[in-house]
C-alpha positions in Angstrom: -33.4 -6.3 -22.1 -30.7 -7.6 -20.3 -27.3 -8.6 -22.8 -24.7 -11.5 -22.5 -21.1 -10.9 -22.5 -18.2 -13.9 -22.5 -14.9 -13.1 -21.6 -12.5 -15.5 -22.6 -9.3 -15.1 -21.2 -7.0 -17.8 -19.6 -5.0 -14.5 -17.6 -7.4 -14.4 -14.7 -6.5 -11.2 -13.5 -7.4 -9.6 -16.5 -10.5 -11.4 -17.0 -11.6 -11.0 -13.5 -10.6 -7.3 -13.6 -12.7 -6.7 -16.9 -15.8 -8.8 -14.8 -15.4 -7.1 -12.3 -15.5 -3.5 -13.8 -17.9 -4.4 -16.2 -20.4 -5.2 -13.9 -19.7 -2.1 -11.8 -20.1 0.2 -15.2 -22.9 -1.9 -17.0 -24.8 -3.7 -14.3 -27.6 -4.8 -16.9 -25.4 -6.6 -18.7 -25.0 -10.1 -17.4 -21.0 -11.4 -17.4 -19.5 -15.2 -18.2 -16.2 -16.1 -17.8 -13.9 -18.4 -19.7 -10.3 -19.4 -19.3 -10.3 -21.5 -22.1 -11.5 -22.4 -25.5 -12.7 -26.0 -24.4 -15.0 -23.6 -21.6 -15.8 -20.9 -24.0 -17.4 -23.4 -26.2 -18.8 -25.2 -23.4 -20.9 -21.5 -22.3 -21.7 -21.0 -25.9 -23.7 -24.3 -26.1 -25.1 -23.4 -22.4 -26.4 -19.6 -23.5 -27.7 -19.5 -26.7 -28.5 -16.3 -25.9 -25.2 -15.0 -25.9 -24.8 -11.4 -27.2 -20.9 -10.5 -27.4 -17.5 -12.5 -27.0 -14.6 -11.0 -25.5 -11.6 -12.8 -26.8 -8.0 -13.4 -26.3 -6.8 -15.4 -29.0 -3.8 -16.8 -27.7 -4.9 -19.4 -25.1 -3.3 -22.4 -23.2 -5.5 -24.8 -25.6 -5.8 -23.0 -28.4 -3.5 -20.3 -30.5 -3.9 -17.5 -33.1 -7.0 -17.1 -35.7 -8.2 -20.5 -35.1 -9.5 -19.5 -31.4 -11.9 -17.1 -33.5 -13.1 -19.1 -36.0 -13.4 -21.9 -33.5 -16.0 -19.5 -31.8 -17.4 -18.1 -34.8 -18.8 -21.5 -35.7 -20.2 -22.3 -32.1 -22.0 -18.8 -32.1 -22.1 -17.3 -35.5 -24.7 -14.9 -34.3 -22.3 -13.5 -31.4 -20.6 -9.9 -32.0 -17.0 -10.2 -31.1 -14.3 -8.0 -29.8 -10.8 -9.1 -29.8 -8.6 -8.3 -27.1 -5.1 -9.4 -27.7 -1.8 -8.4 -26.0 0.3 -8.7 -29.6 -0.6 -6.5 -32.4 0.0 -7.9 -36.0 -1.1 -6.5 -39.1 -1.3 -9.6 -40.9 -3.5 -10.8 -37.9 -5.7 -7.8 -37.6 -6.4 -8.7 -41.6 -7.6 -12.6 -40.5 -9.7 -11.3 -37.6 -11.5 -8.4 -39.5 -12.0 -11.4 -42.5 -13.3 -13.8 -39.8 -16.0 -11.1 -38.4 -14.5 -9.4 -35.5 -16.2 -6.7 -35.1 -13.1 -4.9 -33.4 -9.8 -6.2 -32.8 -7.7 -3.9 -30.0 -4.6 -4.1 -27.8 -5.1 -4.6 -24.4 -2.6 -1.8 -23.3 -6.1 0.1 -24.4 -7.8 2.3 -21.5 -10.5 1.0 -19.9 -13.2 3.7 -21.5 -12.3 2.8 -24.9 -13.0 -1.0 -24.4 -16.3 0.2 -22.7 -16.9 2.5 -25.2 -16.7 -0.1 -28.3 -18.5 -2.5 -26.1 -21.5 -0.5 -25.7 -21.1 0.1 -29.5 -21.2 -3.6 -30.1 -24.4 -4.1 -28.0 -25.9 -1.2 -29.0 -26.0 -0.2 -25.7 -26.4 3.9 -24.4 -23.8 5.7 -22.5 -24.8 5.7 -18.3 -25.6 9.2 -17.5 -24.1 11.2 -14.9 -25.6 10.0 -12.1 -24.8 6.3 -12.6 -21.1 7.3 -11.7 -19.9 5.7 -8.6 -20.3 8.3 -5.5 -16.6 10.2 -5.5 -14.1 8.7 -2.6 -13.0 11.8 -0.4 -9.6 13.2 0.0 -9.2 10.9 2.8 -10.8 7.7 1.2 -8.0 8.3 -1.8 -4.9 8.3 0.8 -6.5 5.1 2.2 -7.0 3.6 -1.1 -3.8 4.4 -2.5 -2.1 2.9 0.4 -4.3 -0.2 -0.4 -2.9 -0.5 -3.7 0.7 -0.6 -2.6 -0.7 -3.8 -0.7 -0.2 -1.6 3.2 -1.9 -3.2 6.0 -4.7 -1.7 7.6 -2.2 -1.3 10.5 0.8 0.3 8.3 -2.4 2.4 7.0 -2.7 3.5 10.7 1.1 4.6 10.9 1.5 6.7 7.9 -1.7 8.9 8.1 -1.9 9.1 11.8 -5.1 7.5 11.9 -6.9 4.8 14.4 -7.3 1.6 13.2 -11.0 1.8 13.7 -10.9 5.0 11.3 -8.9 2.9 8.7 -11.6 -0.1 8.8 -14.6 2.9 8.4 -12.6 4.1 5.6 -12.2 1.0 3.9 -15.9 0.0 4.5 -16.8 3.3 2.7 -13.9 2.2 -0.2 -15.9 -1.0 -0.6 -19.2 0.9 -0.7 -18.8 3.7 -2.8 -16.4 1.0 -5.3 -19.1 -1.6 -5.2 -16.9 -4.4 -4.0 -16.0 -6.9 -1.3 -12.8 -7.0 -0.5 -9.3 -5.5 -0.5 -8.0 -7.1 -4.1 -11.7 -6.1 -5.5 -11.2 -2.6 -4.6 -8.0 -2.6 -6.2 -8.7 -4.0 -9.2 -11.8 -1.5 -9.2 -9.3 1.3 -8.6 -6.7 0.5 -11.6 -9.2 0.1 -13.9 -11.3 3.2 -12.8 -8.6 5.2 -13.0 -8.4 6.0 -8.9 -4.8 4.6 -8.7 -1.9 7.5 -8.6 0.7 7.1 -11.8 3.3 4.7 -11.0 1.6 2.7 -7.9 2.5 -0.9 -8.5 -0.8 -2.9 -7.7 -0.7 -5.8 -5.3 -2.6 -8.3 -4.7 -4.3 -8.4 -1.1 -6.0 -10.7 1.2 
Protein backbone atom coordinates (compact mmCIF):
# COMPACT_ATOMS: atom_id res chain seq x y z
CA UNK A 1 0.00 0.00 0.00
CA UNK A 2 1.57 2.98 -1.12
CA UNK A 3 1.96 5.93 2.07
CA UNK A 4 1.69 9.86 1.89
CA UNK A 5 4.34 11.95 3.32
CA UNK A 6 4.07 16.15 3.48
CA UNK A 7 7.04 17.93 4.01
CA UNK A 8 6.51 21.26 5.09
CA UNK A 9 9.31 23.35 5.09
CA UNK A 10 9.66 27.02 3.73
CA UNK A 11 13.91 26.25 3.42
CA UNK A 12 13.79 24.62 0.04
CA UNK A 13 16.97 23.13 0.17
CA UNK A 14 16.17 21.20 2.90
CA UNK A 15 12.86 20.17 1.86
CA UNK A 16 13.95 19.30 -1.56
CA UNK A 17 17.01 17.44 -0.19
CA UNK A 18 14.69 15.34 2.29
CA UNK A 19 12.30 14.75 -1.23
CA UNK A 20 14.70 13.98 -2.91
CA UNK A 21 16.36 11.31 -0.65
CA UNK A 22 13.32 10.10 0.52
CA UNK A 23 12.22 9.02 -2.68
CA UNK A 24 15.59 7.43 -3.51
CA UNK A 25 15.39 5.38 0.01
CA UNK A 26 11.57 4.73 0.16
CA UNK A 27 10.40 4.82 -3.44
CA UNK A 28 6.82 3.42 -2.36
CA UNK A 29 6.14 6.14 -0.44
CA UNK A 30 4.64 8.98 -2.45
CA UNK A 31 6.21 12.73 -1.37
CA UNK A 32 4.31 16.36 -1.14
CA UNK A 33 5.92 19.42 -0.59
CA UNK A 34 4.99 22.49 1.22
CA UNK A 35 6.77 25.80 1.90
CA UNK A 36 4.13 27.07 3.81
CA UNK A 37 1.36 26.65 6.23
CA UNK A 38 -1.37 28.38 3.85
CA UNK A 39 0.04 25.32 1.23
CA UNK A 40 0.28 22.64 3.74
CA UNK A 41 -3.22 23.14 4.57
CA UNK A 42 -4.10 23.52 1.07
CA UNK A 43 -2.49 19.55 0.34
CA UNK A 44 -4.20 18.36 3.46
CA UNK A 45 -7.71 19.30 2.05
CA UNK A 46 -6.37 17.95 -1.48
CA UNK A 47 -5.15 14.22 0.07
CA UNK A 48 -7.27 13.02 2.50
CA UNK A 49 -5.24 10.27 2.35
CA UNK A 50 -2.34 11.72 3.89
CA UNK A 51 -0.29 9.42 6.14
CA UNK A 52 2.65 11.52 7.90
CA UNK A 53 3.54 15.33 8.20
CA UNK A 54 6.95 16.45 8.24
CA UNK A 55 7.02 19.77 9.93
CA UNK A 56 9.10 22.78 10.51
CA UNK A 57 7.35 24.87 12.87
CA UNK A 58 8.87 28.07 12.37
CA UNK A 59 7.47 29.28 8.95
CA UNK A 60 7.31 32.61 6.93
CA UNK A 61 3.33 32.59 7.74
CA UNK A 62 3.20 30.97 10.64
CA UNK A 63 5.43 30.58 14.07
CA UNK A 64 5.94 28.09 17.00
CA UNK A 65 3.20 25.54 18.38
CA UNK A 66 0.41 27.08 16.53
CA UNK A 67 1.95 25.66 13.01
CA UNK A 68 1.15 22.14 14.66
CA UNK A 69 -2.03 22.57 15.96
CA UNK A 70 -2.93 24.45 12.88
CA UNK A 71 -2.21 21.00 11.14
CA UNK A 72 -3.48 18.81 13.75
CA UNK A 73 -6.91 20.21 13.16
CA UNK A 74 -6.82 20.03 9.22
CA UNK A 75 -5.63 16.26 9.52
CA UNK A 76 -6.09 14.93 12.94
CA UNK A 77 -5.58 11.45 11.63
CA UNK A 78 -1.99 12.40 10.21
CA UNK A 79 1.25 11.03 12.27
CA UNK A 80 3.54 13.86 12.66
CA UNK A 81 7.30 14.34 12.96
CA UNK A 82 8.67 17.58 13.83
CA UNK A 83 11.79 18.73 12.45
CA UNK A 84 12.97 21.95 13.89
CA UNK A 85 16.37 23.68 13.72
CA UNK A 86 15.88 25.18 17.66
CA UNK A 87 15.54 22.80 20.47
CA UNK A 88 13.49 24.03 23.56
CA UNK A 89 12.39 22.06 26.29
CA UNK A 90 9.41 23.92 27.01
CA UNK A 91 8.57 23.45 23.28
CA UNK A 92 9.28 19.76 23.04
CA UNK A 93 6.56 19.68 26.14
CA UNK A 94 3.73 21.64 23.70
CA UNK A 95 4.60 19.40 20.76
CA UNK A 96 4.52 15.95 22.61
CA UNK A 97 0.97 17.49 24.26
CA UNK A 98 -0.25 18.43 20.74
CA UNK A 99 0.47 14.77 19.35
CA UNK A 100 3.79 14.81 17.73
CA UNK A 101 4.65 11.70 17.44
CA UNK A 102 8.48 12.78 17.48
CA UNK A 103 9.95 16.05 17.69
CA UNK A 104 13.96 16.11 16.48
CA UNK A 105 16.67 18.60 15.51
CA UNK A 106 17.47 18.82 12.20
CA UNK A 107 21.39 18.69 12.84
CA UNK A 108 20.00 14.74 13.11
CA UNK A 109 21.63 12.21 10.47
CA UNK A 110 19.83 11.33 7.75
CA UNK A 111 19.29 7.39 9.03
CA UNK A 112 17.74 8.47 12.10
CA UNK A 113 15.06 10.66 10.40
CA UNK A 114 14.52 7.64 8.09
CA UNK A 115 14.59 5.36 10.79
CA UNK A 116 11.66 7.16 12.93
CA UNK A 117 9.96 7.74 9.65
CA UNK A 118 9.60 4.16 8.83
CA UNK A 119 8.61 3.82 12.58
CA UNK A 120 5.85 6.27 12.02
CA UNK A 121 4.43 4.48 8.97
CA UNK A 122 5.01 1.29 10.10
CA UNK A 123 6.98 0.78 7.37
CA UNK A 124 10.08 -2.29 7.18
CA UNK A 125 13.65 -1.56 6.82
CA UNK A 126 14.79 -2.02 2.71
CA UNK A 127 16.95 -5.00 2.65
CA UNK A 128 20.34 -5.14 1.34
CA UNK A 129 19.84 -5.26 -2.06
CA UNK A 130 17.71 -2.09 -2.28
CA UNK A 131 21.05 -0.11 -1.59
CA UNK A 132 21.99 2.10 -4.33
CA UNK A 133 24.81 0.16 -6.62
CA UNK A 134 28.38 1.46 -4.76
CA UNK A 135 30.18 4.45 -6.99
CA UNK A 136 33.82 3.21 -7.70
CA UNK A 137 37.01 4.70 -6.53
CA UNK A 138 36.95 6.78 -9.60
CA UNK A 139 33.12 7.73 -9.52
CA UNK A 140 34.01 9.12 -5.72
CA UNK A 141 37.01 11.44 -6.97
CA UNK A 142 34.55 12.64 -9.68
CA UNK A 143 31.81 13.23 -7.29
CA UNK A 144 33.73 14.79 -4.71
CA UNK A 145 34.91 17.25 -7.08
CA UNK A 146 31.20 17.83 -7.98
CA UNK A 147 30.46 18.79 -4.64
CA UNK A 148 33.13 21.49 -4.41
CA UNK A 149 30.96 22.83 -7.44
CA UNK A 150 34.36 21.96 -10.18
CA UNK A 151 33.46 22.04 -13.76
CA UNK A 152 33.42 19.06 -15.72
CA UNK A 153 36.48 20.73 -17.33
CA UNK A 154 38.43 21.63 -13.90
CA UNK A 155 37.30 17.78 -13.32
CA UNK A 156 39.41 17.04 -16.39
CA UNK A 157 42.53 18.98 -14.98
CA UNK A 158 42.95 17.61 -11.60
CA UNK A 159 42.46 13.81 -12.31
CA UNK A 160 44.08 13.77 -15.68
CA UNK A 161 41.11 12.62 -17.28
CA UNK A 162 39.31 13.33 -20.88
CA UNK A 163 36.48 15.23 -20.75
CA UNK A 164 34.49 12.54 -22.48
CA UNK A 165 35.67 10.24 -19.34
CA UNK A 166 34.34 12.89 -16.90
CA UNK A 167 30.74 13.12 -18.77
CA UNK A 168 30.73 8.89 -18.63
CA UNK A 169 31.58 9.30 -15.06
CA UNK A 170 29.05 11.65 -14.23
CA UNK A 171 26.36 9.70 -16.27
CA UNK A 172 27.18 6.62 -14.09
CA UNK A 173 27.02 9.31 -10.75
CA UNK A 174 23.51 10.11 -11.96
CA UNK A 175 22.65 6.39 -12.53
CA UNK A 176 23.88 4.55 -9.76
CA UNK A 177 22.47 8.11 -7.37
CA UNK A 178 19.12 7.95 -9.17
CA UNK A 179 19.16 11.51 -10.20
CA UNK A 180 19.24 14.09 -12.96
CA UNK A 181 21.45 16.53 -12.61
CA UNK A 182 24.55 17.96 -11.00
CA UNK A 183 22.78 19.79 -7.80
CA UNK A 184 20.57 16.40 -7.46
CA UNK A 185 23.57 14.35 -7.20
CA UNK A 186 24.88 16.42 -4.65
CA UNK A 187 22.24 16.74 -2.59
CA UNK A 188 21.99 12.87 -3.00
CA UNK A 189 25.63 12.66 -1.93
CA UNK A 190 25.38 14.85 1.49
CA UNK A 191 22.64 13.26 2.54
CA UNK A 192 23.86 9.72 1.70
CA UNK A 193 26.74 10.18 3.38
CA UNK A 194 29.19 9.99 -0.07
CA UNK A 195 30.56 13.56 0.61
CA UNK A 196 34.27 13.57 2.24
CA UNK A 197 34.22 15.47 5.94
CA UNK A 198 34.57 19.15 5.46
CA UNK A 199 33.56 19.47 1.62
CA UNK A 200 31.49 22.58 1.45
CA UNK A 201 28.41 21.69 -0.90
CA UNK A 202 27.64 24.03 -3.86
CA UNK A 203 25.04 24.35 -5.65
CA UNK A 204 25.54 23.51 -9.47
CA UNK A 205 23.94 24.06 -12.74
Amino acid sequence: MTRTVLLVDDHVLFRESLALLLRQRLPDLRVLEAGSLHVALRQCELHPDLDLVVLDLMLRDSRGALTLERLRQARPDAVVVVVSGAMDAGLTVEVRRLGARAFLSKDVGAEELLEVMRRALMMPAPAANDVHEPLSARQREVLDRMIEGKSNKAICRELDLSEATVKTHVQAIFRKLDVNTRTQAVMAAIHLGLHQPGAMPLTVG
